[in-house]
N, C-alpha and C positions, 0 to 999 in steps of 0.2 A: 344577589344579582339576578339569578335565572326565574325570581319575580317579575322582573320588571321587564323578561323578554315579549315582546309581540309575537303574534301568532303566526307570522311568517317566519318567523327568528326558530320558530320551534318546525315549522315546516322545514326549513335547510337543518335544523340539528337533525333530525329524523332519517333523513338523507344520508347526512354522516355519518351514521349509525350503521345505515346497510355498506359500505364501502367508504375506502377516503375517495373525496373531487375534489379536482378545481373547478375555481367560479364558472367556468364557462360550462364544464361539466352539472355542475348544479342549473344549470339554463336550461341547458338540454333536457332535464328533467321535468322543467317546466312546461316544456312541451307535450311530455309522455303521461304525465301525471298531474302537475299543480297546476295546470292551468283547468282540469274539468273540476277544481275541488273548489282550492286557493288562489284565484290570479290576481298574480300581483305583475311588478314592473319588472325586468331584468335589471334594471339599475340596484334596485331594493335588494335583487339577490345576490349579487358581486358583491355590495357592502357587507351582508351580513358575515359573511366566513370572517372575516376581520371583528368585528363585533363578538361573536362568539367566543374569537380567540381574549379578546380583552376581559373575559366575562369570565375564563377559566374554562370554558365549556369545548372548545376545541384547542388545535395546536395544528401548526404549520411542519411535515411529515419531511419534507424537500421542495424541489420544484423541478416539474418534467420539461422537454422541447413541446410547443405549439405550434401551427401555423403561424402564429403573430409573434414568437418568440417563447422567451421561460417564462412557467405560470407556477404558481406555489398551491401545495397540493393540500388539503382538510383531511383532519382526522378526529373522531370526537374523543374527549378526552374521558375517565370516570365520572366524573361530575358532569359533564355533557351527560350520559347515559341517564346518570340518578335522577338528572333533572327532566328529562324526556320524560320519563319512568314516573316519576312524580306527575308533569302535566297531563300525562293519558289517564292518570287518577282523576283528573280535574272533573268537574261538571263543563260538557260542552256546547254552545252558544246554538239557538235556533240559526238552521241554514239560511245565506241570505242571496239575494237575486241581484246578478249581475246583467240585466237581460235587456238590451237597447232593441232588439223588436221589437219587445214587448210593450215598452217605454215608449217606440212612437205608436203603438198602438192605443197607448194611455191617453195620446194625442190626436190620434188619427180624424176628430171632428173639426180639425183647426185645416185638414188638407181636404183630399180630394181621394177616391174609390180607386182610382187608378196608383196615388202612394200606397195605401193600405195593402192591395194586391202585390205590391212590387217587394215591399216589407215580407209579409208572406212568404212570398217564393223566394226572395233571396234567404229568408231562415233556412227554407228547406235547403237550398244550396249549398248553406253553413253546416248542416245538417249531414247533410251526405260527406261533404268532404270530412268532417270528423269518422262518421263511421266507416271509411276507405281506412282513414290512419287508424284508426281502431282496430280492424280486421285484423291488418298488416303486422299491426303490435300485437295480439292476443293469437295470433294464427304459430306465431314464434315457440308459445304456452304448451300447444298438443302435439307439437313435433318433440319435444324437450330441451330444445335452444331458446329460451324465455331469458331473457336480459336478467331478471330473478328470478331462477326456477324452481328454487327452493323456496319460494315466498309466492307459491302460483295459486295456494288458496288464499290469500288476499288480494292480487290482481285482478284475479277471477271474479271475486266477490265485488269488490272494487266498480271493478268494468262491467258487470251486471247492473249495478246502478246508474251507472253513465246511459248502459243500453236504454234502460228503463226512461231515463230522462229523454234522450235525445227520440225517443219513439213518442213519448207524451208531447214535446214539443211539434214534434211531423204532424201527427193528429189534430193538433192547434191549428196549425198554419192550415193546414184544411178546412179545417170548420171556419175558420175566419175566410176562407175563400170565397166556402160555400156559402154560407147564410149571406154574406156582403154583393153576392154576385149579380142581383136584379136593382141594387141598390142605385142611385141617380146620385145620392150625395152621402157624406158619413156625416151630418149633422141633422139634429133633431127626428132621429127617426124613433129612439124610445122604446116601450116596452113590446114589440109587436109578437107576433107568434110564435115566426124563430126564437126570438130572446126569452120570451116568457118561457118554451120549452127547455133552453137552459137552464136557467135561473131555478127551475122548479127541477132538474136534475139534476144540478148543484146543491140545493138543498135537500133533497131527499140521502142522495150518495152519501154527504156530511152527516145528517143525522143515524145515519146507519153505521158509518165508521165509528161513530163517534157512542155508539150502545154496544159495539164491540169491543171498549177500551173500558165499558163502565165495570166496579167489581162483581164478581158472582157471576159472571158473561163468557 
C-alpha cells in the first residue's frame, strides 16, 4: 500500500512522525514548511490523514475542541514510520519550479515593459513578506523556543536554502529591472549587449560548476 503513496501523502506522514495533528494543524504546517518545498492544496491535506489511516500508516489518537468544533487527532502508526523510513531511502526527483513570475516572464514579449516591471516588483514584494515570516519563525530557533527545537539542525539547514532561494530570486527581479529599464517594448529586441553579457555568464558560471562535479576535481 505505502507504494502507491504520492508525495504529499508522505509529506503529511513525516509530519506525523514529529507529533500527532489534526488536519487543520497539518495546514498550518503548510504554511511554516510545505509550502517553500512541497505546495500543494489544503484540500489535498485534510484528505490525506484519512487515507493514511486506511493504508495502515496512521490511526485516529482521539479528537480535541476547535474553534469550529471536535476535530480527530493523527498519529503515525509503526508501519507509518517503516514506510517514511523506507522512502527517505528512495532516490529523490529533480526539484521542480512552481514560479508564476517567472512564467509571465516566459511571456513577457506578448505585453508591455510596464507588465514586466510590475511582475518584478511585486516578486520582490512576495519576497519580502516570506522573509518577515521567516525571520519571525527561525528567530524563535536562537532564543530556544523553536516550535521543534530539538530538530533546529534541520530547520536551520532547511531555512538556509529557502534564504538562499528567496535572495537568488531578489537579484533576478533586479536584473530584469535593470537591463529592461531603457527598453520601449519587450518584443523583438534579441541578442543585444546586456543579454549577450548574460548568456556568456551563464555559460561560463555552468561550465565551471560543472568541472567541479567532474571526477579527480
Amino acid at each position: 500500500m505505502s507504494e502507491q503513496l504520492s508525495t504529499t501523502a508522505y509529506a503529511v506522514l513525516g509530519l506525523l512522525a514529529l507529533r500527532p495533528l489534526t488536519p487543520y494543524e497539518i495546514a498550518q504546517q503548510k504554511q511554516r514548511s510545505l509550502d517553500y518545498c512541497w505546495p500543494t492544496s489544503e484540500r489535498s491535506l485534510y484528505n490525506q490523514p484519512e487515507r493514511l489511516v486506511d493504508a495502515g500508516l496512521a490511526r485516529r489518537i482521539d479528537q480535541i475542541e476547535t474553534g469550529a468544533g471536535r476535530a480527530a487527532r493523527y498519529a503515525i502508526t509503526d508501519a507509518g514510520r517503516e514506510a517514511l523510513h523506507d522512502w527517505l531511502g528512495t532516490r529523490s526527483a529533480m526539484p521542480r519550479f512552481q514560479n508564476e513570475p517567472m512564467l509571465r516572464t516566459l511571456f513577457a514579449d506578448q505585453a508591455g515593459v510596464e507588465d514586466l516591471h510590475r511582475v518584478a516588483g511585486e516578486l520582490k514584494a512576495h519576497i519580502d513578506e516570506r522573509r518577515r515570516a521567516g525571520i519571525e519563525q527561525m528567530e524563535s530557533y536562537l532564543t530556544g523556543e523553536g516550535l521543534f527545537q530539538d530538530r533546529a539542525h534541520i530547520v536551520v539547514l532547511t531555512g538556509e536554502l529557502i534564504r538562499r532561494l528567496l535572495n537568488a530570486l531578489d537579484d533576478w527581479a533586479d536584473l530584469v529591472t535593470e537591463v529592461s529599464a531603457d527598453w520601449d517594448t519587450t518584443a523583438g529586441i534579441g541578442l543585444n549587449n546586456d543579454i549577450r553579457a548574460i548568456l556568456e555568464g551563464f555559460l561560463a558560471d555552468g561550465a565551471e560548476r560543472i568541472r567541479h562535479t567532474e571526477p579527480g576535481r
